[in-house]
N, C-alpha and C positions, 0 to 999 in steps of 0.2 A: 504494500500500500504506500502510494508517496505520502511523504508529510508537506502538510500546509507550511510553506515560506512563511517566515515571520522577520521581524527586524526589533529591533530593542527600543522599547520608550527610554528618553529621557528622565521622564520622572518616574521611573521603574516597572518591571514586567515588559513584554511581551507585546508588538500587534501586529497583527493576522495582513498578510500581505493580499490584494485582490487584484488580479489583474485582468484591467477593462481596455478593450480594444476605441486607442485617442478616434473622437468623431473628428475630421476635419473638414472645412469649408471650402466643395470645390471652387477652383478660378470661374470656371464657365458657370459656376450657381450666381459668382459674384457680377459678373459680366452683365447676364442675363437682368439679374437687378439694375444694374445700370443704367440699360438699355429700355429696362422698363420705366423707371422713372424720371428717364430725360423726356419720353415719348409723353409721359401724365404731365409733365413740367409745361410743354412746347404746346401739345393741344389748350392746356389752360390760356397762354399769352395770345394762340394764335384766337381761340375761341375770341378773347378782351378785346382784344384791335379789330376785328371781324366787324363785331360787333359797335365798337365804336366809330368804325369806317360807315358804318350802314346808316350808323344814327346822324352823318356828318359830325361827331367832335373828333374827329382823327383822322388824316391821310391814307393814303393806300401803301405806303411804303412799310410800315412796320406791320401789319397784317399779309403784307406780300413775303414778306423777310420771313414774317414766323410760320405761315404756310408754306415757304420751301423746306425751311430746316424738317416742320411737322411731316410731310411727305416724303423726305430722305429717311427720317428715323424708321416712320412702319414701312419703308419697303425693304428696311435693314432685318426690322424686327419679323417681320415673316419670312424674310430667307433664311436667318437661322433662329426659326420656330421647332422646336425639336417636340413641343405639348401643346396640341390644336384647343385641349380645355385651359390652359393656362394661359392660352395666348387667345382668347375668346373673354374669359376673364376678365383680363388689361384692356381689351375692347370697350366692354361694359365699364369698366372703371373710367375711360377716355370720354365714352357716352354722356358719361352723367357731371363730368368737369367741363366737355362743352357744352353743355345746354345749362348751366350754372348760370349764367352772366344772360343768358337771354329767358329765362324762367320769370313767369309771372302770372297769376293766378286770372286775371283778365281775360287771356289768350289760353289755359291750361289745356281745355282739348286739341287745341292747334300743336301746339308743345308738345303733348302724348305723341300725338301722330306722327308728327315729323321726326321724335323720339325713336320712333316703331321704326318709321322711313331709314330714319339714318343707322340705327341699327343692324337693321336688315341689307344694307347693301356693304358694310362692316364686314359684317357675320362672311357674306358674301364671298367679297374679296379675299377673306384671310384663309377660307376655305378651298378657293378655286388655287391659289398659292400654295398651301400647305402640300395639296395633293400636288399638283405641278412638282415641286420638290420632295416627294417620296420615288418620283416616277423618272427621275431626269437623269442622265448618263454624264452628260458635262453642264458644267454650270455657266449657264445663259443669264447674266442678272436679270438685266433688263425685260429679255422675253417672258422672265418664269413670273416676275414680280408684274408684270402688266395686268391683270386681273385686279391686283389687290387695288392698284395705280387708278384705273379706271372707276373700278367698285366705287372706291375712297371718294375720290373727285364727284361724282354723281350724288352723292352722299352730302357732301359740303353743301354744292351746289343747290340743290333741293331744298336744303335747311336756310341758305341765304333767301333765293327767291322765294320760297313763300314764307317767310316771315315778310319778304318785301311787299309781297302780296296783300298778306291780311292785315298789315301797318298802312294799309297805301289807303288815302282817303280818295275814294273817285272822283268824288266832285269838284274835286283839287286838280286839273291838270297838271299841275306841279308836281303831283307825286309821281304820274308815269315818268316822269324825267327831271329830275330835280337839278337845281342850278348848281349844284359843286359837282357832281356827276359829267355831269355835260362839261362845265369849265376843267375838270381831269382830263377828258376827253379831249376836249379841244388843245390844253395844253401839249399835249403828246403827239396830237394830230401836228398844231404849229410846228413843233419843233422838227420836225422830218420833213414837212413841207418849205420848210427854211433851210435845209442841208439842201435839198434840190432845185426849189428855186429862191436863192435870194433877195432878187430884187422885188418879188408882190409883196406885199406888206397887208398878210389877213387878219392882223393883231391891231389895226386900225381901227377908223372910221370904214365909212364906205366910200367915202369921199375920196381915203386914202388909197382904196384898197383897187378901185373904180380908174385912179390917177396913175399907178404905180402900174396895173394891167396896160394902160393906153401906153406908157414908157417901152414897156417892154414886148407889145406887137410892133413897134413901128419904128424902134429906135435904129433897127439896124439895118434899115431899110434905104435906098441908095437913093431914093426920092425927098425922103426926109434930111436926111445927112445935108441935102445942097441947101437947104434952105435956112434962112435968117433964123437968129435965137428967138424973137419974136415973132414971128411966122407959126416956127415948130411949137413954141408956148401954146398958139391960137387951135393948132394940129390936134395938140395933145389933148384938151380942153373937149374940141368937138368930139375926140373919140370917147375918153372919159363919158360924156352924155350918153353916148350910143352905147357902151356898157352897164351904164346903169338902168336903161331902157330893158336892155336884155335881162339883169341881172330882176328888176320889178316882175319880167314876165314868170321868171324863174322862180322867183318868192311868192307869187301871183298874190304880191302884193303892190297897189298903187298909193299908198299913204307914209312912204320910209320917210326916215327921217335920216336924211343921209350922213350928219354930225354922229351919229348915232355909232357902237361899235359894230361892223361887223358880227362879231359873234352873237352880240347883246338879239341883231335882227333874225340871225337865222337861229335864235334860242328861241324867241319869243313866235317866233314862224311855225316850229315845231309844236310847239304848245297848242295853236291854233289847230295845228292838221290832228294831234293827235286828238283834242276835245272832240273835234267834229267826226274822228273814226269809231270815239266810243260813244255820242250821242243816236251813230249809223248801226253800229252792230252789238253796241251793249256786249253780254260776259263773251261774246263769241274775238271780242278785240281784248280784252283781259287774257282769256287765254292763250291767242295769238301772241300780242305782249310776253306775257312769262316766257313761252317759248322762244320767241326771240332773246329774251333776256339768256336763259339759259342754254341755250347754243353759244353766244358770247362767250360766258365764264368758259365755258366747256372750251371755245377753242385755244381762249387765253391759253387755260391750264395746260391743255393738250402742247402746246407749242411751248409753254415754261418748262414742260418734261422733254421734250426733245434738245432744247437748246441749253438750259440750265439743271434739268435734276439730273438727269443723264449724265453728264457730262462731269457737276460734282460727285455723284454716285461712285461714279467710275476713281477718279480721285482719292476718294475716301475710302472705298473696298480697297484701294491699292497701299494706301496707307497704312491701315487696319492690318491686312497680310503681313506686312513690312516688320512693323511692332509685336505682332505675334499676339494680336489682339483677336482676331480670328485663323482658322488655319484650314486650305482646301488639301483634302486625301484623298485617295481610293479607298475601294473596300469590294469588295463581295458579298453578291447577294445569291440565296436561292430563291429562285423564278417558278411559281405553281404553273404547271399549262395542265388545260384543260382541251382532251382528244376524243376520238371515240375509240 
């Protein structure tokens, strides 16, 4: 019979030795935490700015910022998903931190639903992913993680427009188009149309914009050239009118006020056409709306993943490998077929 190991107390006698096998904490347990709670941290910021974008008290830049990082993480977090229920979990825990900051008992079944919505395309994505990487021979990031990408996005999407929806007051034409919306829009528009052509000036009046067009059809023109500085003044002037002619048919309005901004007329032009489309088709232009709305996001996002997550993705997988933060191996599998 062996004897129990003992060791000698200090303050005399004997104690009984036990030997218990050390529990220790795997690296990839610790990882995995990590990664879980940067993804809880990011959907919170991204949900806050989202949200404060939508109310206008906040730009689009820090909700754009934290919806890239938020889409890098879960496409990280589903390719190494190694527990479909634990990573379903972190889902539902993501759920209920973004729809924090837009909860309100007013609106509470609209919030269920979209609750349900944005779950369900979640759920979705992290499944149609999961299985894609039980099933995959080499790892394709991009291609395997596209499910979760799309799910995700549809998801967001859905949750923005219709809270935009059932916030929007109809009788307001301001709300299908609201003036910072448009003015982002238009900012972004200017500045691309100012890299190609410099010289119109759509950031003006119309006066200007009407003056700066007649410049530049005519300026390089071999008729115009021979002519007096006053002459071409008197040139430019007449064509300026004939643009603005065009441009009233175009507005198909006759009361501008041409001191007026450019943008300010074709904001206020919109406003007009869309009143008159929802006084014509009522929920049938609502719904049309949304979905315009929501093809928008969709392409933004669609085109932010090709040219920006991709692109970091790829960066940061590369990274990650380097540091030994994650690590790609072989392995072998036994394969059931089923024959007659």
């Amino acid at each position: 019979m062996d004897q129990i190991p003992t060791k000698q107390n200090p303050k005399g006698g004997f104690e009984t030795i036990y030997f218990k096998e050390e529990k220790k904490i795997s690296p990839e347990f610790i990882k995995s935490i990590i990664f879980d709670a940067l993804n809880l941290i990011t959907v919170g910021f991204f949900s806050y700015f989202s949200y404060k974008y939508l109310n206008n008290k906040a730009g689009i830049i820090p909700a754009l910022l934290f919806g890239i990082f938020y889409f890098i993480i879960i496409l990280f977090e589903s390719a190494l998903n190694k527990s479909i229920k634990k990573r379903l979990l972190i889902v539902f825990l993501e759920s209920i931190i973004f729809f924090y900051f837009w909860f309100n008992f007013t609106n509470i079944y609209t919030i269920l639903n979209l609750w349900i919505v944005f779950l369900m395309f979640r759920f979705w994505g992290e499944v149609q992913t999961f299985n894609n990487f039980q099933n995959y021979l080499q790892i394709k990031f991009n291609k395997l993680t596209y499910h979760n990408f799309s799910k995700s996005l549809i998801a967001i999407i859905l949750v923005f427009t219709g809270f935009y929806i059932v916030n929007m007051n109809i009788n307001n034409s301001e709300s299908f188009l609201s003036q910072n919306f448009f003015n982002n829009f238009w900012n972004s528009l200017s500045y691309v149309f100012k890299k190609i052509y410099p010289e119109i000036n759509i950031d003006g009046s119309l006066n200007d914009l009407s003056y700066s067009l007649a410049i530049y059809q005519i300026k390089y023109k071999s008729d115009f050239k021979n002519l007096l500085p006053d002459e071409q003044e008197i040139v430019i002037k007449n064509f300026s009118e004939q643009i603005k002619a065009r441009l009233n048919t175009l507005l198909d309005n006759s009361n501008i006020d041409y001191s007026n901004k450019f943008k300010d007329i074709v904001y206020k032009t919109f406003l007009v056409k869309i009143n008159n489309w929802y006084n014509l088709y009522g929920i049938y232009f609502i719904i049309f709306w949304w979905l315009i709305i929501f093809l928008i996001y969709f392409t933004i996002g669609s085109l932010i993943k090709l040219f920006i997550i991709n692109i970091l993705n790829f960066i940061i997988f590369e990274i990650l490998i380097y540091f030994g933060v994650i690590k790609i191996y072989g392995e072998n599998r036994t394969k059931e077929v089923l024959n007659f």
